[in-house]
C-alpha positions as a Python dict, from the first residue, in 0.01 Angstrom:
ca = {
    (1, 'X'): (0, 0, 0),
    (2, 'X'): (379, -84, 121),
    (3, 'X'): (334, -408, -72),
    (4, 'X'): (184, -282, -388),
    (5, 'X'): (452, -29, -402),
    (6, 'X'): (714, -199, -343),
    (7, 'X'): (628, -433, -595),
    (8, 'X'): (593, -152, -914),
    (9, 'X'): (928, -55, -744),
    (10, 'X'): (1057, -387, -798),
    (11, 'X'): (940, -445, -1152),
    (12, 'X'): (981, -99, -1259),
    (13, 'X'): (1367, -56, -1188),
    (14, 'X'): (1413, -416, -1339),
    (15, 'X'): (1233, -408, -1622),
    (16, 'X'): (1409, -40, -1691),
    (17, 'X'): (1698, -249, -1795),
    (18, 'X'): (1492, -349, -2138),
    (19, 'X'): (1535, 45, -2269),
    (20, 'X'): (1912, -40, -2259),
    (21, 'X'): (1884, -366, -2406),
    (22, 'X'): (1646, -285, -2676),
    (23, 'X'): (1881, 46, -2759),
    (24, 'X'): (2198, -252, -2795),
    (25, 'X'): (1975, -478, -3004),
    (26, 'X'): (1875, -144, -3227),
    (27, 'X'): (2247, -85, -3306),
    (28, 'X'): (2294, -449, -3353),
    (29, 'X'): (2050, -495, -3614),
    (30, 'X'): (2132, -134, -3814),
    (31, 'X'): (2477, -236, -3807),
    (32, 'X'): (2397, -569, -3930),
    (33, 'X'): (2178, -463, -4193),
    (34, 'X'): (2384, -162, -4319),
    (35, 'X'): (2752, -313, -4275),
    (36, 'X'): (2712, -685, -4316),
    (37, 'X'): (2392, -658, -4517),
    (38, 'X'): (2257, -929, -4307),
    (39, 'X'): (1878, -906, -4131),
    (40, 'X'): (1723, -1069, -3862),
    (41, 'X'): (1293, -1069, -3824),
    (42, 'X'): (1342, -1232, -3545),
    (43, 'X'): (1577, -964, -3341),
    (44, 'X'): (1352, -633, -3543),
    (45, 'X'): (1084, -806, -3346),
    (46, 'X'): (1250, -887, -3055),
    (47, 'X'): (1272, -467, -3007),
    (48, 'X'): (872, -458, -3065),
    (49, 'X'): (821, -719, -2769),
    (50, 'X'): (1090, -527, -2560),
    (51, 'X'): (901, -153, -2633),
    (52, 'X'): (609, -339, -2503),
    (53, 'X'): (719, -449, -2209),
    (54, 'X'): (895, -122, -2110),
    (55, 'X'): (590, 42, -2125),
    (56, 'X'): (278, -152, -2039),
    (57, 'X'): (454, -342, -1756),
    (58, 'X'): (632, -6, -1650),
    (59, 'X'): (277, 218, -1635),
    (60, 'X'): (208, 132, -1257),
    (61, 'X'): (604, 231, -1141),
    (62, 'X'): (548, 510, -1345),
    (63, 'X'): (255, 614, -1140),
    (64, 'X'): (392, 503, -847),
    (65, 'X'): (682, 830, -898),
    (66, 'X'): (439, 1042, -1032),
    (67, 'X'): (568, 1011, -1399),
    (68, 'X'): (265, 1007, -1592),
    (69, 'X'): (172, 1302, -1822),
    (70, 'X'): (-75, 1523, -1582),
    (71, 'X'): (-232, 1897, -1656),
    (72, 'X'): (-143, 2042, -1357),
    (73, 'X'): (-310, 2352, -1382),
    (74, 'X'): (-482, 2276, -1024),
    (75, 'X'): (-267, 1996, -901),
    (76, 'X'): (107, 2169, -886),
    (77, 'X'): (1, 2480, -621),
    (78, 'X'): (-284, 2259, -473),
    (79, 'X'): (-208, 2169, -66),
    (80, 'X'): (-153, 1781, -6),
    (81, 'X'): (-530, 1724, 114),
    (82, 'X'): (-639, 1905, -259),
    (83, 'X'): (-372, 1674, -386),
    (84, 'X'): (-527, 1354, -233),
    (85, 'X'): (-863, 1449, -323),
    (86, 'X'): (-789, 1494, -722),
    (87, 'X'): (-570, 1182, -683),
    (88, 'X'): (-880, 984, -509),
    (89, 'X'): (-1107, 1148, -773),
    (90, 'X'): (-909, 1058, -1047),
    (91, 'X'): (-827, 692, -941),
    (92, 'X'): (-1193, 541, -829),
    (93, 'X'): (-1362, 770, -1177),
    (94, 'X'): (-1061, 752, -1422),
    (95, 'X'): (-811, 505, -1393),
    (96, 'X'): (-982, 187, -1244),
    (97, 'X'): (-1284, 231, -1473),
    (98, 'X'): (-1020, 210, -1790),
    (99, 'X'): (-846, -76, -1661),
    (100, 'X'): (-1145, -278, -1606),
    (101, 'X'): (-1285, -107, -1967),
    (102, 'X'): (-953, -239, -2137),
    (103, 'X'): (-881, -570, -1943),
    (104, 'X'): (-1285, -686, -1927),
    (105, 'X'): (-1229, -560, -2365),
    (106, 'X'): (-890, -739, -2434),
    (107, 'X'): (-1012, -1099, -2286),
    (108, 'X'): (-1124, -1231, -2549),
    (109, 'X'): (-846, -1145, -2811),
    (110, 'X'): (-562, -1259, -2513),
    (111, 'X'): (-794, -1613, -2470),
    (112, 'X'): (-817, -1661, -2852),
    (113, 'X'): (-459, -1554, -2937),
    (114, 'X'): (-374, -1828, -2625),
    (115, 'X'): (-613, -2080, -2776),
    (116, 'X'): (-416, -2123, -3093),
    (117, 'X'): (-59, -2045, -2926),
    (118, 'X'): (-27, -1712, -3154),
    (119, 'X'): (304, -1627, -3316),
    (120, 'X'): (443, -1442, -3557),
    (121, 'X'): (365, -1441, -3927),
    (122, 'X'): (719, -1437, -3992),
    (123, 'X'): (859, -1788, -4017),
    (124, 'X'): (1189, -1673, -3863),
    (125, 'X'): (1007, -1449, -3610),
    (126, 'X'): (948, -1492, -3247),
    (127, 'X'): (655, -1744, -3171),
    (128, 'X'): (538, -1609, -2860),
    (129, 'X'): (277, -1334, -2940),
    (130, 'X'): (29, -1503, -2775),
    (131, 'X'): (246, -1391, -2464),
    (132, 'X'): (280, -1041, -2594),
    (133, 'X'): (-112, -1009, -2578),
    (134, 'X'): (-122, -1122, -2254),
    (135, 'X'): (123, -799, -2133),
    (136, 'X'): (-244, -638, -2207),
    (137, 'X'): (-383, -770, -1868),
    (138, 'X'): (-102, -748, -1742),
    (139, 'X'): (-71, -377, -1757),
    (140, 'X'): (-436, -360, -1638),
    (141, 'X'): (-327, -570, -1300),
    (142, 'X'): (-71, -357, -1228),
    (143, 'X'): (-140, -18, -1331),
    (144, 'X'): (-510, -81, -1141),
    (145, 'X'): (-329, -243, -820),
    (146, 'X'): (-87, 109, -828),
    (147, 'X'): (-442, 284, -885),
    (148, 'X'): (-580, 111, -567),
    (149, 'X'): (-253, 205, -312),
    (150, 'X'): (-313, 581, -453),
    (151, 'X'): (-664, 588, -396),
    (152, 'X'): (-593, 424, -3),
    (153, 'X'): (-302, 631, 28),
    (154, 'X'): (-538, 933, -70),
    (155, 'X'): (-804, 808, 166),
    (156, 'X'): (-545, 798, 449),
    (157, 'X'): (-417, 1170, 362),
    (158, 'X'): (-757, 1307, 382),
    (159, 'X'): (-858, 1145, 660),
    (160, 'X'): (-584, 1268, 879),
    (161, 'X'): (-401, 938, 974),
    (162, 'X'): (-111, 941, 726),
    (163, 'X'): (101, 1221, 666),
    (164, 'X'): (112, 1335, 307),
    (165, 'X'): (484, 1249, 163),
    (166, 'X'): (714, 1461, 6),
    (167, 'X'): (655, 1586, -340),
    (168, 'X'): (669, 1325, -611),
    (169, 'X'): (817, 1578, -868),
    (170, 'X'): (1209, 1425, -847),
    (171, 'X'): (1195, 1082, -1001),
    (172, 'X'): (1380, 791, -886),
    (173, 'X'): (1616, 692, -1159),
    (174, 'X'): (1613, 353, -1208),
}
């Protein structure tokens, strides 16, 4: 669990660094455009790739502090051992079932976009979509391995030997 955590921890704060980045390459390309009337395909997509990383590599640190969108109707008042048995519930019926849905249904289209090297239909844009696809699985991985440390962590809680943690409701800032 330490391991899987840490590891979402790890990739999550770094890969927080891309919202700032893409926000500087937004500027960069409006003020191109609109000042120096000069584009760039390759930098407009550079902010699509960048979005996608944010997000889809971000979703299992985003779990991991509890920052995914929840109705909490039950959840906020519930006691810890409630908590852990939604969480467990949710987990083994919800989340690892869509993962495997998404990452056993994106396969194919990540193989054949990798068996032709994919890139963009732009001749000045980035080649490397083919890598872009693959952030599909990758998202699957890593949101499913956060799924699987919830789930045990869950387990743990309800079976008495770990003592539920504080609150996830303050965020770590990256």
């Amino acid at each position: 669990m330490r391991t899987i955590d840490g590891f979402n921890r790890g990739i999550g704060k770094t890969f927080a660094w891309l919202a700032v980045i893409m926000v500087l390459t937004q500027f960069t390309v409006v003020l191109m455009r609109y000042i120096f009337g000069v584009g760039s395909i390759m930098m407009q997509e550079s902010i699509v790739y960048m979005h996608s990383l944010l997000f889809m590599i971000g979703a299992g640190y985003t779990l991991l502090t509890n920052g995914h969108v929840r109705v909490d109707v039950f959840y906020r008042e519930a006691s810890a051992r409630k908590k852990a048995m939604i969480d467990l519930f949710g987990v083994v019926f919800l989340l690892l079932p869509v993962c495997i849905l998404i990452g056993e249904n994106s396969w194919a289209y990540v193989a054949q976009s990798w068996s032709i090297f994919e890139g963009s239909k732009e001749t000045s844009g980035i080649q490397g979509v083919f890598l872009l696809k693959s952030v599909i699985l990758a998202f699957c991985i890593l949101l499913g391995m956060q799924g699987i440390a919830m789930a045990l962590r869950s387990f743990l809680i309800l079976k008495g030997v770990v003592v539920p943690e504080e609150d996830h409701e303050v965020h770590e800032v990256p």
